[in-house]
PLY file of the C-alpha trace (Angstrom):
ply
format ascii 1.0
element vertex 196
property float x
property float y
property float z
element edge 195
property int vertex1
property int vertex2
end_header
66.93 162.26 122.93
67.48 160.76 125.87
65.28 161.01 129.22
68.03 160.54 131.57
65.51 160.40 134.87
63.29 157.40 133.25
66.20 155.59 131.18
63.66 156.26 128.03
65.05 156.41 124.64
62.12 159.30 122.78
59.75 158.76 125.58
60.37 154.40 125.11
61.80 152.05 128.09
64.93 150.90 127.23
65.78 147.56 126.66
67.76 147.19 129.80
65.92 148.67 131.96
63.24 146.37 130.46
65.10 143.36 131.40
66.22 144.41 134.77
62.87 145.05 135.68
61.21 141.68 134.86
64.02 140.06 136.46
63.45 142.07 139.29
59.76 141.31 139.32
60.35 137.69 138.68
62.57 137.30 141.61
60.07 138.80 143.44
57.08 136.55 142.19
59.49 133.46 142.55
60.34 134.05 146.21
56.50 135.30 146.85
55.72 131.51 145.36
58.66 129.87 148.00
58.26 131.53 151.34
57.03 129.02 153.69
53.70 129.90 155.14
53.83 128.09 159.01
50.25 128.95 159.75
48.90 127.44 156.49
50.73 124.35 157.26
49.28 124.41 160.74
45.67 125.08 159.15
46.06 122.35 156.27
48.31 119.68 157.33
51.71 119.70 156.02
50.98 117.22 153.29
48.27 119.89 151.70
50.45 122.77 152.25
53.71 120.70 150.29
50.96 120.12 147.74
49.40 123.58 147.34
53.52 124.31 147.15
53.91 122.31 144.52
50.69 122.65 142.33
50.97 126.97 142.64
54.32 126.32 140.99
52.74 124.47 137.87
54.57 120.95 139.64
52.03 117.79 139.84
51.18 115.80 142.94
49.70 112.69 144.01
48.39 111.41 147.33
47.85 107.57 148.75
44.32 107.42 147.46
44.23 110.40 144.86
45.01 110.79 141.06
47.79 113.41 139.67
46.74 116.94 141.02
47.41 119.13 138.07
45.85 122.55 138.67
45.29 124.45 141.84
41.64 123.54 141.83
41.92 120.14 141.98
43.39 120.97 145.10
40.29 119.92 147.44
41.08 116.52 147.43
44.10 117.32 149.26
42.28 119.13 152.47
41.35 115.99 154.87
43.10 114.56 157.56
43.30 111.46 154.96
45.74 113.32 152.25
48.95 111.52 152.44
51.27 113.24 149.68
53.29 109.95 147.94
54.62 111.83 144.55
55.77 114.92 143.39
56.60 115.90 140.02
58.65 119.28 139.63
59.90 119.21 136.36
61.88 122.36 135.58
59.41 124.31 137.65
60.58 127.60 139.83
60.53 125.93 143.47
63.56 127.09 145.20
65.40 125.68 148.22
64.01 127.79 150.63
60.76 126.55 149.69
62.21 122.99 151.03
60.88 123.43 154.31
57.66 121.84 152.81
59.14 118.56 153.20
58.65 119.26 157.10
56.23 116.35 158.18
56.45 114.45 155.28
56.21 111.08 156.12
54.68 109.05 153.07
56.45 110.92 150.22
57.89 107.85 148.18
58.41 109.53 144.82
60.53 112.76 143.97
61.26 114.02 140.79
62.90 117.38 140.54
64.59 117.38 137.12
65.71 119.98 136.43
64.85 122.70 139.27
67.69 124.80 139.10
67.19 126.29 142.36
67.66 123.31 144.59
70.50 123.19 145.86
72.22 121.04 149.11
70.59 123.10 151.92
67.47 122.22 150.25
68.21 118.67 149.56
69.54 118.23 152.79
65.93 119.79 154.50
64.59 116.97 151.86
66.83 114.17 153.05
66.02 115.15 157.26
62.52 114.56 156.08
62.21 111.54 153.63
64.92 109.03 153.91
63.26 106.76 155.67
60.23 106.67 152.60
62.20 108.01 149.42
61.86 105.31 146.95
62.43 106.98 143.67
64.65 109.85 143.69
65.54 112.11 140.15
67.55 114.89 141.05
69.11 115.76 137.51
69.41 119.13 136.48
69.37 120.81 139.46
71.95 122.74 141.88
72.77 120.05 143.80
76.71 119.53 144.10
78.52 115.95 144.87
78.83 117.61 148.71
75.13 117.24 148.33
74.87 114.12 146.38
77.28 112.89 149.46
74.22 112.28 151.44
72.11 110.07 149.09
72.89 106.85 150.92
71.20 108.08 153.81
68.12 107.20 151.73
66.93 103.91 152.88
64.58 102.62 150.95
66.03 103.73 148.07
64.69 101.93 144.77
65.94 104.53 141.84
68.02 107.36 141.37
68.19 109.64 138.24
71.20 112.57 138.66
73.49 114.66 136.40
76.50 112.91 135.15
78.33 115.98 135.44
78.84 114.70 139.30
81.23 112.00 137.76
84.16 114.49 137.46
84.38 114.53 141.30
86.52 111.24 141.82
87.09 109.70 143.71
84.50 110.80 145.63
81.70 110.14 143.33
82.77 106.42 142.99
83.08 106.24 147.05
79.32 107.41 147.26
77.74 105.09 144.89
80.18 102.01 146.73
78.37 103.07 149.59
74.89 102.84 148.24
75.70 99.09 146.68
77.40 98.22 150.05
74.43 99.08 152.21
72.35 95.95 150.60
70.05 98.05 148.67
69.14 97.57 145.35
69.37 100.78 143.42
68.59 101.01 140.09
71.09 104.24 139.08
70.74 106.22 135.75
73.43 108.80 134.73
71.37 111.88 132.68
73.98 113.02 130.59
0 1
1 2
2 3
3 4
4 5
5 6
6 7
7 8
8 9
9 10
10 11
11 12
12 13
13 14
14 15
15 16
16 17
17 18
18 19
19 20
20 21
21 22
22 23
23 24
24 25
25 26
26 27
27 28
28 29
29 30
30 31
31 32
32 33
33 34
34 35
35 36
36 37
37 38
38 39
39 40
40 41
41 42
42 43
43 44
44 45
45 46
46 47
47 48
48 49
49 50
50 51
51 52
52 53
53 54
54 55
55 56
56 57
57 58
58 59
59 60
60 61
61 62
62 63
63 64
64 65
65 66
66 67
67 68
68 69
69 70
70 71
71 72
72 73
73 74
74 75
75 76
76 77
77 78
78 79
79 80
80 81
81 82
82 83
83 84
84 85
85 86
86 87
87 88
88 89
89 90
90 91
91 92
92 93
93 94
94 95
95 96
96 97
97 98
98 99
99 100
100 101
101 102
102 103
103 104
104 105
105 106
106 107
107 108
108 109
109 110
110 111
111 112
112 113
113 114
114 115
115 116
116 117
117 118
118 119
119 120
120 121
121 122
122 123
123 124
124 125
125 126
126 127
127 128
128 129
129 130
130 131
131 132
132 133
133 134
134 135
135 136
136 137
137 138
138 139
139 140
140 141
141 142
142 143
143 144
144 145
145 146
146 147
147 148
148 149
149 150
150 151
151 152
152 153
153 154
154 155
155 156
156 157
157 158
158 159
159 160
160 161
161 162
162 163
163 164
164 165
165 166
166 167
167 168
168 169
169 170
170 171
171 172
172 173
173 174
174 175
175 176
176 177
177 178
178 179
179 180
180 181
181 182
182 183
183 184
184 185
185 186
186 187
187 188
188 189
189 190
190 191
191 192
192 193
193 194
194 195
């Protein structure tokens, strides 16, 4: 029978409730591994704290005179007034939009990948965008949340070398036409691939 207090089928979870729970408890571990931590950025700098960010949710990171920080204990060469954080790889890693305000104080970041990190969206690209555009050189954005009101602000990105996005922003036209004009027209020479 069926324990109708515990949703157990013969003393068993079910199924279900099995699911609804993890998600529940993923949520909860996801926005645990996003909330922005203002006294750790104080304490660290906020190049180590973006990094720490990063690395704690399995992304990769590189400074101006380190190698590719892969684990959370390769961390310490991060800690130093020194650390300048130049590249981040997220690739299809949990960081969420809310997490963004990492990119506070980031003033050397020159690489960003962030294919496919479903939770970014365009408040979190735009926190990204306040932060980097004057440094952004390579930009992949594909796969994520991000819609062509987002993608809008792209040629705010000055130094702008490469851009990866989805080509599912194509169906917005004219407007997705009008935005890459206005990257060609503002004398930059961006290399542009369409992930389809």
């Amino acid at each position: 029978g069926i324990n109708a207090e515990y949703g157990c089928i013969h003393g068993k979870m079910s199924i279900s409730k099995i699911l609804k729970r993890s998600r529940l408890f993923y949520g909860f571990i996801n926005l645990a591994f996003n909330q922005y931590d203002s006294s750790r950025v104080q304490k660290v700098g906020p190049d180590a704290a973006a990094a720490e960010w990063i690395v704690k949710n399995e992304g990769l990171v590189k400074g101006l005179k380190t190698d590719w920080v892969k684990s959370y204990q390769g961390l310490s060469v991060c800690y130093g007034p020194n650390f300048k954080l130049t590249h981040i790889e997220a690739i299809d890693i949990d960081i969420t939009s809310g997490g963004c305000k990492y990119f506070d104080g980031l003033s050397n970041l020159t690489h960003l990948k962030l294919r496919d990190c479903v939770n970014i969206d365009d408040s979190g690209f735009q926190v990204i965008t306040r932060n980097c555009w004057k440094t952004l050189q390579y930009l992949d954005i594909a796969g994520t949340s991000i819609s062509i009101r987002g993608f809008e602000i792209v040629p705010k990105f000055q130094c702008l070398k490469k851009l990866e996005y989805d080509g599912k922003l194509r169906k917005y036209q004219p407007q997705h036409d009008e935005i890459l004009m206005s990257l060609t027209e503002s004398g930059k020479q961006t290399e542009i691939k369409i992930v389809t």
